[in-house]
Backbone as ProteinMPNN parsed JSONL, in Angstrom:
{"seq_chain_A": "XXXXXXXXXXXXXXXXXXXXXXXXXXXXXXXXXXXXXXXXXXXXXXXXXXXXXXXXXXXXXXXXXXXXXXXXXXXXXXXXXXXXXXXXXXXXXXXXXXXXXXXXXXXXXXXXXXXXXXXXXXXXXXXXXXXXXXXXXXXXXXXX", "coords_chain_A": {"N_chain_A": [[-0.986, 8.462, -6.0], [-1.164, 5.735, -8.68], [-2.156, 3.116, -10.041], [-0.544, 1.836, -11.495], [1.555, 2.664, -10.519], [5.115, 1.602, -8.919], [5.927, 0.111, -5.862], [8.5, 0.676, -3.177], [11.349, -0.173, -2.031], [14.233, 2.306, -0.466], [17.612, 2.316, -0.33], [20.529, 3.327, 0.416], [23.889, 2.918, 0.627], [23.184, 0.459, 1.71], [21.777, 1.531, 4.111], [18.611, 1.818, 4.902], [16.826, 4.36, 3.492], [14.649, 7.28, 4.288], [12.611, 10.238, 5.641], [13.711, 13.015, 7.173], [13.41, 15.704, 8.809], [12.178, 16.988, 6.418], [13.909, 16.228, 4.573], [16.036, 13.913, 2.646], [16.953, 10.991, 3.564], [19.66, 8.481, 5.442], [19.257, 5.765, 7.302], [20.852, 4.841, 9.847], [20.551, 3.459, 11.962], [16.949, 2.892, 14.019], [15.252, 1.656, 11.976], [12.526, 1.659, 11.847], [11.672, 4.272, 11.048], [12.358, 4.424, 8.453], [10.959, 4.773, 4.462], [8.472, 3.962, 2.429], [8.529, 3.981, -1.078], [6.749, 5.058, -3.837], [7.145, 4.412, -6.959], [6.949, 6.226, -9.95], [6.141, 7.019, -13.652], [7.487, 9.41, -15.369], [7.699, 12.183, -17.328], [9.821, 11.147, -19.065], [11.484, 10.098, -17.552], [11.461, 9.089, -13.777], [9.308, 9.649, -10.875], [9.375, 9.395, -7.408], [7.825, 9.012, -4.698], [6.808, 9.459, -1.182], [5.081, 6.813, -0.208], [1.605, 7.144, 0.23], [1.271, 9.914, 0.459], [2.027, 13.244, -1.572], [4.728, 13.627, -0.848], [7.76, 14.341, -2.473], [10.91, 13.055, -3.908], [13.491, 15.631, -4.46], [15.31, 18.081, -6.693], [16.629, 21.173, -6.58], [18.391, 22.138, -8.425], [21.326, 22.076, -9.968], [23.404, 22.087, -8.316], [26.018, 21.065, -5.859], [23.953, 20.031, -3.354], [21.467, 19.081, -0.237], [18.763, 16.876, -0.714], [15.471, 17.574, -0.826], [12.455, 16.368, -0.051], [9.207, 16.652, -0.195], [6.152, 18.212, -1.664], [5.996, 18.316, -5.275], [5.569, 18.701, -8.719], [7.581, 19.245, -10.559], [10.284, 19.163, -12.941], [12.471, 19.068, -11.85], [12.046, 17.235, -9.626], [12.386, 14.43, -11.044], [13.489, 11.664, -11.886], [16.503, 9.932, -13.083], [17.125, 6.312, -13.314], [19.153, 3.859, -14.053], [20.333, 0.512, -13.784], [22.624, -1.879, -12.513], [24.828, -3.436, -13.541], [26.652, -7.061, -14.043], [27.539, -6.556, -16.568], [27.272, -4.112, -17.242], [26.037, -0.737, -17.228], [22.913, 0.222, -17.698], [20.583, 1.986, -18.444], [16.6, 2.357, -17.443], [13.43, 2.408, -18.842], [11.121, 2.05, -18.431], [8.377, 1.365, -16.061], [8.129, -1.373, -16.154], [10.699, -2.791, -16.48], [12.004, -2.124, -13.664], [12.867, -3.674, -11.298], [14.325, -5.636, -8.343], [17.393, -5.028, -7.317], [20.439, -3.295, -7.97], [20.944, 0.181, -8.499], [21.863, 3.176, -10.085], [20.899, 6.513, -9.287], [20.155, 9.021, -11.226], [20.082, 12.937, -11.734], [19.972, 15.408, -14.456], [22.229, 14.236, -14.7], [23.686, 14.162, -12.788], [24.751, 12.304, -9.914], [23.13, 10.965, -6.895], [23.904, 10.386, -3.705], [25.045, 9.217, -0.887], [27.693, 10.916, 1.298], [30.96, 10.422, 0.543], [32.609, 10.393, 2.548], [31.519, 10.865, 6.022], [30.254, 11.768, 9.185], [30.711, 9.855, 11.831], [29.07, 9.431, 13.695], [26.128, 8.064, 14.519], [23.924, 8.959, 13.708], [21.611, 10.129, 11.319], [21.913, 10.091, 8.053], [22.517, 12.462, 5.631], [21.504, 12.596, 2.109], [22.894, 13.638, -1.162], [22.653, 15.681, -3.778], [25.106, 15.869, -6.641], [26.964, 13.957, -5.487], [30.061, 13.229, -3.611], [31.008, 10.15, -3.64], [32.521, 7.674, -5.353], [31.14, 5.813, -6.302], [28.127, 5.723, -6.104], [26.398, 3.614, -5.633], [22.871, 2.516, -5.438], [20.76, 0.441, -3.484], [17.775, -1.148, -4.644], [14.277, -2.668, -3.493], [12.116, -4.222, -4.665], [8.567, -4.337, -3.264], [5.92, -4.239, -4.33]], "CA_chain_A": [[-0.435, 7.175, -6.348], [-1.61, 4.938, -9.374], [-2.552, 1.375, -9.924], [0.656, 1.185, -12.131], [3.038, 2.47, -9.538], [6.197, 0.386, -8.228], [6.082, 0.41, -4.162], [9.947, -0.07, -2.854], [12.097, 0.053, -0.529], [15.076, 2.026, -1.042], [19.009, 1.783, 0.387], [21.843, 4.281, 0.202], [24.937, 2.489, 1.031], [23.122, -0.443, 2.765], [21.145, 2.246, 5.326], [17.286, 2.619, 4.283], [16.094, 5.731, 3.393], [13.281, 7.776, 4.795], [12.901, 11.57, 5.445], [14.076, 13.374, 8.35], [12.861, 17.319, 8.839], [11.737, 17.694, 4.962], [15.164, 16.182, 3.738], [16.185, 12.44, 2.792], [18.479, 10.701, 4.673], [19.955, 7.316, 5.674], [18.912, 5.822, 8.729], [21.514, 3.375, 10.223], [19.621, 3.092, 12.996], [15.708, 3.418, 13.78], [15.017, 1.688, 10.391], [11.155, 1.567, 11.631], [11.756, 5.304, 10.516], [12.188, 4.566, 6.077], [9.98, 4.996, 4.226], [8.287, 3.081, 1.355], [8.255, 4.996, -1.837], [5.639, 4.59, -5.139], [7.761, 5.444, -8.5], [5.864, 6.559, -11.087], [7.265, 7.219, -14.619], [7.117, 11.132, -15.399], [8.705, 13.173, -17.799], [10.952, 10.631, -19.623], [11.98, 9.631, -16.166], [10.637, 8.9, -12.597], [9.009, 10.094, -10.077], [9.721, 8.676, -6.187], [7.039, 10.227, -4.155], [6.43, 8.59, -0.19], [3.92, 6.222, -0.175], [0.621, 7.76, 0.939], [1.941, 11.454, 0.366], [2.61, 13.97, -2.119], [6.163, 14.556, -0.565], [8.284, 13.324, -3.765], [12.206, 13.271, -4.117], [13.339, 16.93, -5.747], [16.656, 18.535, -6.215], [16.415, 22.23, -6.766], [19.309, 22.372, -9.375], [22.68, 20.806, -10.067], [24.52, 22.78, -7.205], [25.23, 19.876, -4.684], [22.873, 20.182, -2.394], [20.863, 17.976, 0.281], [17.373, 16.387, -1.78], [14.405, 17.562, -0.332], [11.549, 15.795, 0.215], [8.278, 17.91, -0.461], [5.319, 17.836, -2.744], [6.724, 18.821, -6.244], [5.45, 18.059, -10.238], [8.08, 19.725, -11.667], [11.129, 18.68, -13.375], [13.238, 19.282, -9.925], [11.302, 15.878, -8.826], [12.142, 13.509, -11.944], [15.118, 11.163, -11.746], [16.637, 8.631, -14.218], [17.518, 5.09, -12.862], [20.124, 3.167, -14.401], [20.393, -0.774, -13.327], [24.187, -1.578, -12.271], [24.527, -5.614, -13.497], [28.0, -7.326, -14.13], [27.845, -6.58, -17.715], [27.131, -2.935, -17.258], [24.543, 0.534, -16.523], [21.594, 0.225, -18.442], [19.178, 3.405, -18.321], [15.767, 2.012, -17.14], [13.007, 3.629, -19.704], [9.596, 1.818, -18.142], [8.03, 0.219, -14.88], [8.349, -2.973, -16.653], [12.085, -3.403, -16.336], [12.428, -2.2, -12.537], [13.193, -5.184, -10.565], [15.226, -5.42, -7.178], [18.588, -4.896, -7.649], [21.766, -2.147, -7.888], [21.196, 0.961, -9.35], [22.641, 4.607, -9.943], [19.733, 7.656, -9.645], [20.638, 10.944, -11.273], [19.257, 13.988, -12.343], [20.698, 16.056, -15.275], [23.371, 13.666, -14.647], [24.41, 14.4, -11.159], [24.588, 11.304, -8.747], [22.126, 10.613, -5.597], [23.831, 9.434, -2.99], [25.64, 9.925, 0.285], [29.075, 11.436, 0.454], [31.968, 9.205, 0.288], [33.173, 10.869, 4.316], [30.937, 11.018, 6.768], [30.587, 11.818, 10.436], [31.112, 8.492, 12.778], [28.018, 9.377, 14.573], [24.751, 7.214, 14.198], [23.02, 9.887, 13.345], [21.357, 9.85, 9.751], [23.312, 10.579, 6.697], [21.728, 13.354, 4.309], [21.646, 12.414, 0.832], [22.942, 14.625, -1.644], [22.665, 15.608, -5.369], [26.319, 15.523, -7.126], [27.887, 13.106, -4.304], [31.483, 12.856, -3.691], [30.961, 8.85, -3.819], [32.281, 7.717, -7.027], [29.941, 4.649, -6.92], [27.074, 5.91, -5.491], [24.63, 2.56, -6.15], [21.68, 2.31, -4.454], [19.611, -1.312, -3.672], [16.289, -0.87, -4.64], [14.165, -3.866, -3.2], [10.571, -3.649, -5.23], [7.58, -4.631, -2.695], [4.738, -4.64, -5.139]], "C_chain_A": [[-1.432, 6.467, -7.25], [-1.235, 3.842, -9.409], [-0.973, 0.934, -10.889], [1.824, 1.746, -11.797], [3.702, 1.491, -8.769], [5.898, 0.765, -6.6], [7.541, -0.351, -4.014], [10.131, 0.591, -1.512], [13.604, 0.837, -1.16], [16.521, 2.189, -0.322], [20.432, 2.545, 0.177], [22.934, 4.036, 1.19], [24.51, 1.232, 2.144], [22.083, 0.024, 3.694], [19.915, 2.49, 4.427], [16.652, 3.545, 4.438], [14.673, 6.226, 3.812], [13.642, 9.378, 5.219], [13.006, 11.854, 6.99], [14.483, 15.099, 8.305], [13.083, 17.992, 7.216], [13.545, 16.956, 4.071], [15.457, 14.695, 3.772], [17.099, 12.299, 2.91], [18.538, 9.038, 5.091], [19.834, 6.822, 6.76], [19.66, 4.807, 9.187], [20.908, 2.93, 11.28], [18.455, 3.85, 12.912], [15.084, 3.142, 12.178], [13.361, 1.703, 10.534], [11.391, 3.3, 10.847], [11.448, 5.711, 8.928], [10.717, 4.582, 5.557], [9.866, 4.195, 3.009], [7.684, 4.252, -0.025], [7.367, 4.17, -3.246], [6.524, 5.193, -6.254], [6.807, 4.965, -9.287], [6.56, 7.11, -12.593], [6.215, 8.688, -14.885], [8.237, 11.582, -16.493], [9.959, 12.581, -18.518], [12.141, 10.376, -18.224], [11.437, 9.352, -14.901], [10.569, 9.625, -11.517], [8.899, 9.434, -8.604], [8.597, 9.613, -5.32], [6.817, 8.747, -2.612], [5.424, 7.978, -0.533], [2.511, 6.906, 0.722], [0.615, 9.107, 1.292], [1.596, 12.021, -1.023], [3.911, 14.508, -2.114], [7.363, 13.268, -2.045], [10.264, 13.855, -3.766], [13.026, 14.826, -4.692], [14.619, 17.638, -5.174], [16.249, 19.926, -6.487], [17.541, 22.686, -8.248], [20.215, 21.8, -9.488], [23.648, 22.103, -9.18], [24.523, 21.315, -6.421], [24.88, 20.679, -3.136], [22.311, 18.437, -1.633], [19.422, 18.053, -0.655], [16.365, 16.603, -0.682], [13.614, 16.424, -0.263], [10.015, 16.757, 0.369], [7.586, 17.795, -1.661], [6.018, 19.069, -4.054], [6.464, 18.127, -7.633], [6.521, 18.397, -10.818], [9.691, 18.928, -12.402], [12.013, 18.463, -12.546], [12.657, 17.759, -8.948], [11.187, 14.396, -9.704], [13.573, 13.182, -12.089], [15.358, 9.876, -12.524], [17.1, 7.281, -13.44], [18.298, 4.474, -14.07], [20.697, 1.802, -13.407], [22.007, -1.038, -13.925], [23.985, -3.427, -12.27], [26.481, -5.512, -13.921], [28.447, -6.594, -15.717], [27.525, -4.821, -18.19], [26.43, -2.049, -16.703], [23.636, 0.412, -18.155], [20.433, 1.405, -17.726], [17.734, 2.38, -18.491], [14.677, 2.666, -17.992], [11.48, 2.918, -19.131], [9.547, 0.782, -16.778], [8.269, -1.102, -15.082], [9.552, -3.494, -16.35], [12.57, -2.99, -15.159], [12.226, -3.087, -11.711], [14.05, -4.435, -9.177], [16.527, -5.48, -7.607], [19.56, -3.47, -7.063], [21.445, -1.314, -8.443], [21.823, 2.304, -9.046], [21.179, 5.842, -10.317], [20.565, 8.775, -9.91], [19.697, 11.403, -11.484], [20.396, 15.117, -13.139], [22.036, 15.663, -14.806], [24.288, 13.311, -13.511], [24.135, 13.467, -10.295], [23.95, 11.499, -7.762], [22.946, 9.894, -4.943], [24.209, 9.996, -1.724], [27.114, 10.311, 0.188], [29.6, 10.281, 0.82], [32.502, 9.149, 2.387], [31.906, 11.446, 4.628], [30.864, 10.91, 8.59], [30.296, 10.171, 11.322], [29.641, 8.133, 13.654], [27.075, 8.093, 13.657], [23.673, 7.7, 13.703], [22.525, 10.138, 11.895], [21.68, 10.454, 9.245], [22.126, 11.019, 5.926], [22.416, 12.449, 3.008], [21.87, 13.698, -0.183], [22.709, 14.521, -3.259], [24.328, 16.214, -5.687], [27.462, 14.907, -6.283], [29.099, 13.1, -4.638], [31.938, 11.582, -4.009], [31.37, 8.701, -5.693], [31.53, 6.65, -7.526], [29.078, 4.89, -6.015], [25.663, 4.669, -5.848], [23.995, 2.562, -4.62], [20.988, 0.589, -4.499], [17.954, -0.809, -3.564], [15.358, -2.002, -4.312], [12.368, -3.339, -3.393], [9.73, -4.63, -4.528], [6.655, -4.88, -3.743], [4.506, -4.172, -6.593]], "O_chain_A": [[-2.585, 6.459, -6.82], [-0.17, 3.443, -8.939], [-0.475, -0.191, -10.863], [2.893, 1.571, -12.381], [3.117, 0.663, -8.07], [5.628, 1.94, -6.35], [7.825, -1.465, -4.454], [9.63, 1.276, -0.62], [14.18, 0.298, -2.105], [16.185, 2.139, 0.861], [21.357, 1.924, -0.346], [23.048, 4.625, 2.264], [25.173, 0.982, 3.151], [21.388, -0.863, 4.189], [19.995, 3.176, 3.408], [15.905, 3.709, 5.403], [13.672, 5.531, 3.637], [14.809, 9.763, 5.149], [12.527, 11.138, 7.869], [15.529, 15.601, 7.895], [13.751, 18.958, 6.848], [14.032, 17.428, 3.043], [15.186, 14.113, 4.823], [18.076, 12.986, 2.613], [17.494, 8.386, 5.049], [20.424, 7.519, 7.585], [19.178, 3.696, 8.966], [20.809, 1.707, 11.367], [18.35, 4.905, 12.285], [14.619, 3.981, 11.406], [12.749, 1.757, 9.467], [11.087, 3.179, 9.66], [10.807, 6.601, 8.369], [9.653, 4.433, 6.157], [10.88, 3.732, 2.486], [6.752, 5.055, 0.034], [7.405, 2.97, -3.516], [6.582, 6.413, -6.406], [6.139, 3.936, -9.383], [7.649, 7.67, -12.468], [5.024, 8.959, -14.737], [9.438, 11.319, -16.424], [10.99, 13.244, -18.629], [13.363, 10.517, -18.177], [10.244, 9.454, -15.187], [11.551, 10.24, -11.102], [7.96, 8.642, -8.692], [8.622, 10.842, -5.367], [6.713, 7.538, -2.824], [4.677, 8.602, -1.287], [2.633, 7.091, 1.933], [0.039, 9.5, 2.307], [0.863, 11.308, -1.708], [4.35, 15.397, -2.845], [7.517, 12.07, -2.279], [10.628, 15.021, -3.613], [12.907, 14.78, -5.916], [14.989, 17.809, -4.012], [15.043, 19.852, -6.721], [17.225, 23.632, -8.969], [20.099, 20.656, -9.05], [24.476, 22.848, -9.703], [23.55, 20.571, -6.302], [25.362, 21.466, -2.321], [22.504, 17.287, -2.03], [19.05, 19.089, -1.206], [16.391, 15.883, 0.316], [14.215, 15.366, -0.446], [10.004, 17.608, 1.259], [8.153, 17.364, -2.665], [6.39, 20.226, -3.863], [7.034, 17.053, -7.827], [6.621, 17.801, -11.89], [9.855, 17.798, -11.943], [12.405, 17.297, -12.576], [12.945, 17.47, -7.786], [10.406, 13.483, -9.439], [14.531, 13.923, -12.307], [14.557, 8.943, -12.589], [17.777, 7.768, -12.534], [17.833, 4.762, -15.173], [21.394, 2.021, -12.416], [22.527, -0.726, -14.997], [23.421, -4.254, -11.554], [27.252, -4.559, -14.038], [29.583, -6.166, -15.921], [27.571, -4.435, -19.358], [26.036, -2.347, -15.575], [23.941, 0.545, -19.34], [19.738, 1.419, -16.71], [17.66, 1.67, -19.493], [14.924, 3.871, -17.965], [10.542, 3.538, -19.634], [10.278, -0.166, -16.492], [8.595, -1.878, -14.183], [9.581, -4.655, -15.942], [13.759, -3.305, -15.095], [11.046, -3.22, -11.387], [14.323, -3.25, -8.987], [16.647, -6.26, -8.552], [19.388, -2.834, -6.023], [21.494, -1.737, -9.598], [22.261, 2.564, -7.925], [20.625, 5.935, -11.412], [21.388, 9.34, -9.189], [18.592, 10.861, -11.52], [21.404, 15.564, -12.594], [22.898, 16.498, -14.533], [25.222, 12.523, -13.364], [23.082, 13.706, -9.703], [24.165, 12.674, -7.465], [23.009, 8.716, -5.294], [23.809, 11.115, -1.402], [27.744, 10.085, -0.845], [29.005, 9.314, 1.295], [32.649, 8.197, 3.154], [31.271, 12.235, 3.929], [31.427, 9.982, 9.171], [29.273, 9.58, 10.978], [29.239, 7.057, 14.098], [27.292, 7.495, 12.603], [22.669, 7.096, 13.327], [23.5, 10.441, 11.208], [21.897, 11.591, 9.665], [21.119, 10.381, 5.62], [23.485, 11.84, 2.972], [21.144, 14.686, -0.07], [22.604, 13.455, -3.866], [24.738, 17.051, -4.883], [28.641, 15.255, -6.354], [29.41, 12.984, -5.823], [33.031, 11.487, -4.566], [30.912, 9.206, -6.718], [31.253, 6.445, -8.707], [29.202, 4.246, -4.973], [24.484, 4.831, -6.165], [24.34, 2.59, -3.438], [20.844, -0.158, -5.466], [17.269, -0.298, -2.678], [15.658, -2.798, -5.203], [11.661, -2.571, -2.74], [9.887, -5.794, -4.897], [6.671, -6.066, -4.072], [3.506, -4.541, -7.209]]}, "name": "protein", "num_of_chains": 1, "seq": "XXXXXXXXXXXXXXXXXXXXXXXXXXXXXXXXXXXXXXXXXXXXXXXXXXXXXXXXXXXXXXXXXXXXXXXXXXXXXXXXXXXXXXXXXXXXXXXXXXXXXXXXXXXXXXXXXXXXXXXXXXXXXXXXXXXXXXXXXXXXXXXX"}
């Protein structure tokens, strides 16, 4: 983590995120559980890595799949943000313009979020890469 990383908080469908056996997931309950993540800009996009870790966000490909969680430089760990305002999606291109708010995370285009159906239980909701959700926004709520 560097002196010119964001620290957040972040929110998939309302439920804050944190990892649960190597895989990220929504915690409707047990929110002491989330986790606070450091983005870092990488690669013409960002990097989400836990706070006080190496374990960083990372899809393996555009199959949908659940998003790891696991130390990872490579391109498989770099995700675009796009800020969701009344007047449109705006692609995010520097730390400077991430604020708290709405946004949409992909990777090679494919949505982050949770699916649209999910089981009733309480039990935490995996996050996936190409979600069934067709508005998959996230609330990102920037700590420092």
């Amino acid at each position: 983590m560097s002196e010119q990383d964001r620290i957040v908080r972040l929110y998939a469908k309302g439920a804050p995120v944190g990892v649960h056996e190597g895989r990220l997931v929504g915690f409707l309950v047990d929110e002491h559980r989330t986790a606070e993540w450091a983005v870092a800009e990488a690669d013409g996009g960002f990097r989400l890595t836990v706070k006080g870790t190496e374990d960083t966000l990372t899809a393996s490909g555009t199959d949908r799949a659940p998003v790891l969680v696991r130390p990872d430089d490579t391109a498989a760990s770099v995700w675009r943000l796009q800020r969701v305002t009344p007047e449109g999606v705006a692609t995010i291109s520097g730390l400077d313009a991430l604020g708290t708010g709405t946004y949409v995370i992909t990777q090679h285009g494919l949505p982050l979020g949770r699916d649209l159906f999910e089981d009733r239980s309480l039990a935490p909701k995996p996050v996936v890469t190409r979600t069934d959700d067709r508005t998959p926004h996230w609330t990102v709520e920037v700590l420092a």
